[in-house]
C-alpha positions as CSV (number, residue, x, y, z in Angstrom):
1,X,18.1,-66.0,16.0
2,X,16.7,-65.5,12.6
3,X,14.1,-63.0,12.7
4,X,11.3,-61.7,10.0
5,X,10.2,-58.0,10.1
6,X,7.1,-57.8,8.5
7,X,6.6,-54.4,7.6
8,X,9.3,-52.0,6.1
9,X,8.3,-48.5,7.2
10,X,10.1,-46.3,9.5
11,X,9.4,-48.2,12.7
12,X,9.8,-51.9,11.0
13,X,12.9,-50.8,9.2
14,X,14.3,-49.3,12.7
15,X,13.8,-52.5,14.4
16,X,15.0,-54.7,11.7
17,X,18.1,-52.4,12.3
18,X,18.0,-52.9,16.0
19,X,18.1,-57.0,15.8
20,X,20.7,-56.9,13.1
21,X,22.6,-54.6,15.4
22,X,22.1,-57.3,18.1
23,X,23.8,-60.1,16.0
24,X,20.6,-61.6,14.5
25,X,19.6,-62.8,11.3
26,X,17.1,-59.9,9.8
27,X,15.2,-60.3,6.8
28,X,12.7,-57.8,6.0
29,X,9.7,-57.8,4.5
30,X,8.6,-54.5,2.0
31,X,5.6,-53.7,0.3
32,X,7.7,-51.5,-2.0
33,X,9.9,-52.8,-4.5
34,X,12.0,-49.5,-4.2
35,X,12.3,-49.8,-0.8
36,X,13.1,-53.4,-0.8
37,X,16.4,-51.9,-3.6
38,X,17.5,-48.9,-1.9
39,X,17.7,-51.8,1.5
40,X,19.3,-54.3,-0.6
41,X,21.3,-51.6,-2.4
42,X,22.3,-49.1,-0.7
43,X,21.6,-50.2,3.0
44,X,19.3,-47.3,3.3
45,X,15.2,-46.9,3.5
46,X,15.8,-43.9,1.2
47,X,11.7,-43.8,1.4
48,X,10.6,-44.2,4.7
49,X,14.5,-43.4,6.8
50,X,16.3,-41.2,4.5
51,X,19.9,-39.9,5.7
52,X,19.8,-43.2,8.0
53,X,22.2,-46.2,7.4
54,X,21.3,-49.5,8.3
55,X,23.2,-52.7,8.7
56,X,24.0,-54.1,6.1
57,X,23.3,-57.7,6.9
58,X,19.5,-56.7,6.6
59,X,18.0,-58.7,3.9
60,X,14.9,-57.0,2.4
61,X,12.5,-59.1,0.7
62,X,9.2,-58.4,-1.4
63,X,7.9,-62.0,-1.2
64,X,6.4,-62.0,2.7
65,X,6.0,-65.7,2.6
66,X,9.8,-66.0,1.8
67,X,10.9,-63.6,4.2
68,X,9.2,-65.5,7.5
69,X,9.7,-68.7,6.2
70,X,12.2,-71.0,9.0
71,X,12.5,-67.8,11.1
72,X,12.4,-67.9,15.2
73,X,10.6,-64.7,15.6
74,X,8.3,-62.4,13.5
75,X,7.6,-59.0,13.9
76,X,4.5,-57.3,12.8
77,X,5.3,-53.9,11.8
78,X,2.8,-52.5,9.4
79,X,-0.2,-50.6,9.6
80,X,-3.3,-51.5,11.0
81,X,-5.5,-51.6,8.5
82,X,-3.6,-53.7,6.6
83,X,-2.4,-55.8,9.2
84,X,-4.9,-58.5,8.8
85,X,-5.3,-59.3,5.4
86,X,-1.7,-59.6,5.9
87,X,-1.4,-62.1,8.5
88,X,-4.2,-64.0,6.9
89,X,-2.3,-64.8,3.8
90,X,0.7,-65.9,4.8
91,X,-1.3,-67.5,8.1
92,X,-0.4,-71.3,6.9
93,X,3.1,-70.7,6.3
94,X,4.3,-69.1,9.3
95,X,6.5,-71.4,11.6
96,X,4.4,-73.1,14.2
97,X,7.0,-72.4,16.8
98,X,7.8,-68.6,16.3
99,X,6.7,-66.3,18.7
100,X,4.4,-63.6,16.6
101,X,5.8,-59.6,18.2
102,X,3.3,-57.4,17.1
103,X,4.5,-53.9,16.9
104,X,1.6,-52.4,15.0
105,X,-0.5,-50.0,17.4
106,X,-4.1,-49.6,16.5
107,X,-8.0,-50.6,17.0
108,X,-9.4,-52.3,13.9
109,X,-12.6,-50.8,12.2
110,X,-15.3,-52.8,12.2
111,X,-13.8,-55.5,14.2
112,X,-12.4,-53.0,17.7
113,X,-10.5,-56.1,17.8
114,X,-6.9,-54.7,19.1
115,X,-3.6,-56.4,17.1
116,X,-2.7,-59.3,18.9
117,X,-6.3,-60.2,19.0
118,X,-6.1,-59.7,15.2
119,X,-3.3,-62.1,14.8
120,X,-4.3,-64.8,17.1
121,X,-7.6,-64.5,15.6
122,X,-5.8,-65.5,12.2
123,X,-3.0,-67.9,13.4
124,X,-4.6,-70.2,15.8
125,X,-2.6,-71.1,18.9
126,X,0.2,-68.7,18.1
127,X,2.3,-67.2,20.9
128,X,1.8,-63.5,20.1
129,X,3.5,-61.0,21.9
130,X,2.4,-56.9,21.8
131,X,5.5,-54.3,21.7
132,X,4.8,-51.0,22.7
133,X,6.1,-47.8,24.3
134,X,7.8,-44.2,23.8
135,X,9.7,-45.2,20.3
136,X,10.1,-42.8,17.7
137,X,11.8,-44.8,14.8
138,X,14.1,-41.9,13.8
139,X,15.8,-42.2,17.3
140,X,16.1,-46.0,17.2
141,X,17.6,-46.6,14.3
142,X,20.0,-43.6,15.4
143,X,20.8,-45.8,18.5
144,X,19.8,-43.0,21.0
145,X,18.5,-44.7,24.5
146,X,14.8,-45.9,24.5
147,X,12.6,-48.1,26.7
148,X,9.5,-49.9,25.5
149,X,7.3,-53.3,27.0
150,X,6.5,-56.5,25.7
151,X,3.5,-58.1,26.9
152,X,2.4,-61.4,26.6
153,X,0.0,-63.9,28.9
154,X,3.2,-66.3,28.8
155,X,5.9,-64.9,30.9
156,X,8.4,-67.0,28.8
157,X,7.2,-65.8,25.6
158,X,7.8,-62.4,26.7
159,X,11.2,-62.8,27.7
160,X,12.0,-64.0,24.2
161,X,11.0,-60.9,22.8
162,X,13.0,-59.0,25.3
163,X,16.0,-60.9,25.0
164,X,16.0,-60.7,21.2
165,X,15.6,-57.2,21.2
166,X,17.5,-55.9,23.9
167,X,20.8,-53.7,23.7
168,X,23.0,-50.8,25.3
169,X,20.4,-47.9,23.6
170,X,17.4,-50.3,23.8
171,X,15.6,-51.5,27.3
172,X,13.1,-53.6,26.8
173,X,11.0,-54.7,30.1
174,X,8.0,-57.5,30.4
175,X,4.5,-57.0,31.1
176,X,1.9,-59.4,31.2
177,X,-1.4,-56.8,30.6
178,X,-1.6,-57.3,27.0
179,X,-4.7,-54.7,26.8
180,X,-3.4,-52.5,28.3
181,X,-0.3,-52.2,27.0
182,X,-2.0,-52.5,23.4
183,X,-4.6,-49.6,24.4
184,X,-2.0,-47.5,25.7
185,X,-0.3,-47.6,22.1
186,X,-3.4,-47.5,20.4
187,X,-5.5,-44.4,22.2
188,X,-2.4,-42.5,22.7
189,X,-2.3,-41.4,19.1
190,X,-5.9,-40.1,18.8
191,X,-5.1,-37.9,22.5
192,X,-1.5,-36.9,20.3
193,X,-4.4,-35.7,17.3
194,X,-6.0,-34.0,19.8
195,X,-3.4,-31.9,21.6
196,X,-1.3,-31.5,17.9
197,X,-5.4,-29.3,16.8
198,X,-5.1,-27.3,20.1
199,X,-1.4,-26.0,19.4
200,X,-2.6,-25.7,15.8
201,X,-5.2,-23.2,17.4
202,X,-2.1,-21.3,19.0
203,X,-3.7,-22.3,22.4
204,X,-1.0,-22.9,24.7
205,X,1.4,-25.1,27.4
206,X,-1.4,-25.3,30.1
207,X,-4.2,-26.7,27.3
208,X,-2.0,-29.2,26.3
209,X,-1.0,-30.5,30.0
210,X,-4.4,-30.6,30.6
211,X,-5.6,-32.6,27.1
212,X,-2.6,-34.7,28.2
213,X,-3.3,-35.4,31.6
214,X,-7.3,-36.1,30.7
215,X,-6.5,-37.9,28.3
216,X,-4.7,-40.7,30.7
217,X,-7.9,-40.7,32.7
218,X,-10.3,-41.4,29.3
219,X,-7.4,-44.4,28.1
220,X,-7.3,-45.8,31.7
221,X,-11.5,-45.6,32.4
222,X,-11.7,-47.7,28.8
223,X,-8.6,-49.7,29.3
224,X,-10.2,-50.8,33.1
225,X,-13.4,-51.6,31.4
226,X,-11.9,-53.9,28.7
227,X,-9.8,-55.5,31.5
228,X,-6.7,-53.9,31.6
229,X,-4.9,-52.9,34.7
230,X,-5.1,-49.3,35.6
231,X,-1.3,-49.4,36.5
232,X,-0.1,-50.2,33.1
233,X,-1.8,-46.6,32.2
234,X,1.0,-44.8,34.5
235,X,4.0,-46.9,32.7
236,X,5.7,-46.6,29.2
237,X,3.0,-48.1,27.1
238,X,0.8,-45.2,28.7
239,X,1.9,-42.2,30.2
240,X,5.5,-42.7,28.7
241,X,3.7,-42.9,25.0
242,X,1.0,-40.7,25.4
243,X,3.8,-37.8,26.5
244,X,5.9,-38.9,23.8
245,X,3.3,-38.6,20.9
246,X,1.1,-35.6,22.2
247,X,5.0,-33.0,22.4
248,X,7.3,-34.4,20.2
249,X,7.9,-32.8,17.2
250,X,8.5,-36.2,15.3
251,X,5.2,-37.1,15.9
252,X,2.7,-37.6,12.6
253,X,-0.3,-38.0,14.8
254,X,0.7,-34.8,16.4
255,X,1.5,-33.2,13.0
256,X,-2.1,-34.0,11.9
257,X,-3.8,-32.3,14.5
258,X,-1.5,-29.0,14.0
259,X,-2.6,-28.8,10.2
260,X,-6.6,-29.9,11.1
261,X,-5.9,-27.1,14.1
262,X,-4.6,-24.3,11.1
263,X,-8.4,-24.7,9.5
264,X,-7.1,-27.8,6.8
265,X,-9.3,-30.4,6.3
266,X,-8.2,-34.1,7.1
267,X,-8.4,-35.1,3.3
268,X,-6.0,-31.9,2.8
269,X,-3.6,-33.1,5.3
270,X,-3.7,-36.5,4.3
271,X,-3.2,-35.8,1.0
272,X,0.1,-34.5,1.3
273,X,1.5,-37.4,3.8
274,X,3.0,-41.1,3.0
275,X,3.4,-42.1,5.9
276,X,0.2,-43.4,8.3
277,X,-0.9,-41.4,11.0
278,X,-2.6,-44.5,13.3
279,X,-4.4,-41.7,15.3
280,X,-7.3,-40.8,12.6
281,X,-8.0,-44.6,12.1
282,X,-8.3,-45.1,15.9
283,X,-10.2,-42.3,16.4
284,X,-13.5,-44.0,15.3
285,X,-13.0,-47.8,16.6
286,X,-12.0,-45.5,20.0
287,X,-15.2,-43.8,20.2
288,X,-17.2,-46.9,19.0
289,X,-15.7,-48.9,22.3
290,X,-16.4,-46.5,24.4
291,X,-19.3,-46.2,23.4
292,X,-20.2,-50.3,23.3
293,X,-18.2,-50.3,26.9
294,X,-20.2,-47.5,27.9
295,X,-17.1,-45.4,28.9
296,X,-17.4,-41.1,28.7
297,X,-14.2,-40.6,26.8
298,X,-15.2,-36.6,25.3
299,X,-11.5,-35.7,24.3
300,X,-12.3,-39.1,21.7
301,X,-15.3,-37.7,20.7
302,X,-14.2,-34.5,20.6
303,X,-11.6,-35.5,17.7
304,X,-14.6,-37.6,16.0
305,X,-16.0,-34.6,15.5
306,X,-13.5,-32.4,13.8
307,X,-11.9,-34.7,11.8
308,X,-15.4,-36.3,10.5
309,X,-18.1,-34.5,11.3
310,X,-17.3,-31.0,10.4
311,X,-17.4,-29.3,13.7
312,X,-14.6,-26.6,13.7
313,X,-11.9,-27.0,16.2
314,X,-12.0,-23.5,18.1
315,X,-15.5,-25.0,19.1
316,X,-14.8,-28.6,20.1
317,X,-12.6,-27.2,22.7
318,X,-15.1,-24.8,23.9
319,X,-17.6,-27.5,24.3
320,X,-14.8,-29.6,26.3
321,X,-14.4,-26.9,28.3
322,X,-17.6,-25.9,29.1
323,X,-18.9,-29.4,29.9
324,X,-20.6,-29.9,33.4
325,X,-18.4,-29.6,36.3
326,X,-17.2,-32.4,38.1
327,X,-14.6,-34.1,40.8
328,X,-11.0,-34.8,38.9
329,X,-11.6,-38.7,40.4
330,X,-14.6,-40.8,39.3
């Protein structure tokens, strides 16, 4: 097939890899002239995957409209804040036919409209398909095993994504709960914010099991509400993210919270970072659902208020802790 990445970071760089790996033809989109060189060059993203080589039939591109132009899939692989402004400019120009992946994870501001909703909201009647799961990029691109779900409403579509982008290192399975499997991605990083301020506290194993495990039960209460099936919460796009992103030590969201946890302020920590950390922009649009939804999701809020509202962390776990008691099952 030929395929478009749109999106050269880390993770769109990795599966650009991935479906050049697979025998496709892979051109890839970059914001960044020096990353579209050092691809083009060197068959590296010195920037955003240094010490990683990629195939070197990747062809990286900074004209978007050029790079999806007569291609049978495109992939959505860039942040999501910027993810619409994106789609919406090269809207007329992208080939009727070609199903849209969308592998950004994230709520928009403003909007709470999730990503697929973003792009079928900009490309009328597209088939749009959401990828998600346990995937840091580092260990795709390095070919070590992963497993991840593509959801879309038509079974077919999905299998085109799955197809295209399955190998020996890379299961891909099907999923039809689109919400859910784009919540899961989405929420995960703000519970991976939360758990990355409690080790930054030097609190220990049990807190985060416990941060992790209520966090499941705020994603799935919200996820339920917005229509999502519960049982998507206990697969990859939920439980197998959310324990990915809340331990691993590749995680930025995770990262984030450690430094906000050591007593730095989120413009402090930002500062110093190039790559996004989705979690802090969910955080908001999270908290803002729930609350529209009229969903008790305190771990959410809890984050809202040390990253934004000044509230030191040492306290917003005290008041998590001390909240009224209750039965585990609502």
């Amino acid at each position: 097939m030929r395929c478009a990445v749109v999106g050269a970071g880390a993770w769109g760089t990795a599966l650009a890899d991935l479906l050049a790996r697979n025998k496709h033809e892979v051109r890839l989109w970059a914001y960044e002239p020096d990353v579209v060189d050092s691809i083009n060059g060197s068959h590296e993203n010195v920037r955003f995957l240094r010490g990683h080589p990629l195939t070197e039939s990747i062809r990286a591109l900074g004209d978007v409209g050029a790079t999806t132009n007569g291609a049978d899939l495109v992939l959505f692989a860039t942040p999501s804040h910027v993810l619409r402004s994106i789609v919406k400019g090269i809207a007329p120009a992208l080939p009727a036919s070609a199903p849209l992946v969308v592998a950004t994870k994230g709520i928009e501001k403003g909007t709470l409209s999730l990503m697929t909703e973003i792009v079928e909201q900009e490309v009328h009647g597209a088939t749009v398909i959401a990828l998600s799961g346990p995937s840091f990029a580092v260990e795709v691109v390095a070919c070590q095993p992963t497993a991840v779900v593509v959801a879309s409403h038509k079974d077919d579509a999905a299998a085109i994504a799955q197809r295209a982008l399955s190998s020996p290192y890379f299961r891909t399975y099907t999923h039809t709960d689109v919400i859910g499997v784009e919540l899961g991605g989405a929420l995960k990083n703000v519970m991976a914010v939360a758990t990355g301020i409690a080790e930054g506290l030097g609190l220990g194993f049990n807190a985060r099991a416990a941060l992790i495990t209520r966090g499941l039960a705020e994603m799935t209460r919200l996820g339920v509400a917005l229509g999502a099936e519960e049982s998507t919460f206990a697969g990859l796009a939920g439980l197998g993210d959310l324990v990915l992103t809340c331990t691993g030590s590749l995680s930025r969201n995770r990262g984030v919270g450690v430094e906000v946890g050591k007593g730095r302020t989120l413009d402090e920590v930002l500062r110093d970072r190039e790559t996004v950390a989705e979690g802090v922009f969910a955080a908001q649009s999270a908290r803002e659902l729930a609350v529209r939804e009229g969903v008790e999701m305190p771990i959410v809020d809890a984050v809202n208020r040390v990253l934004f509202e000044g509230q030191s962390a040492r306290s917003a776990i005290g008041a998590l802790m001390s909240r009224e008691l209750r039965a585990e099952v609502d």
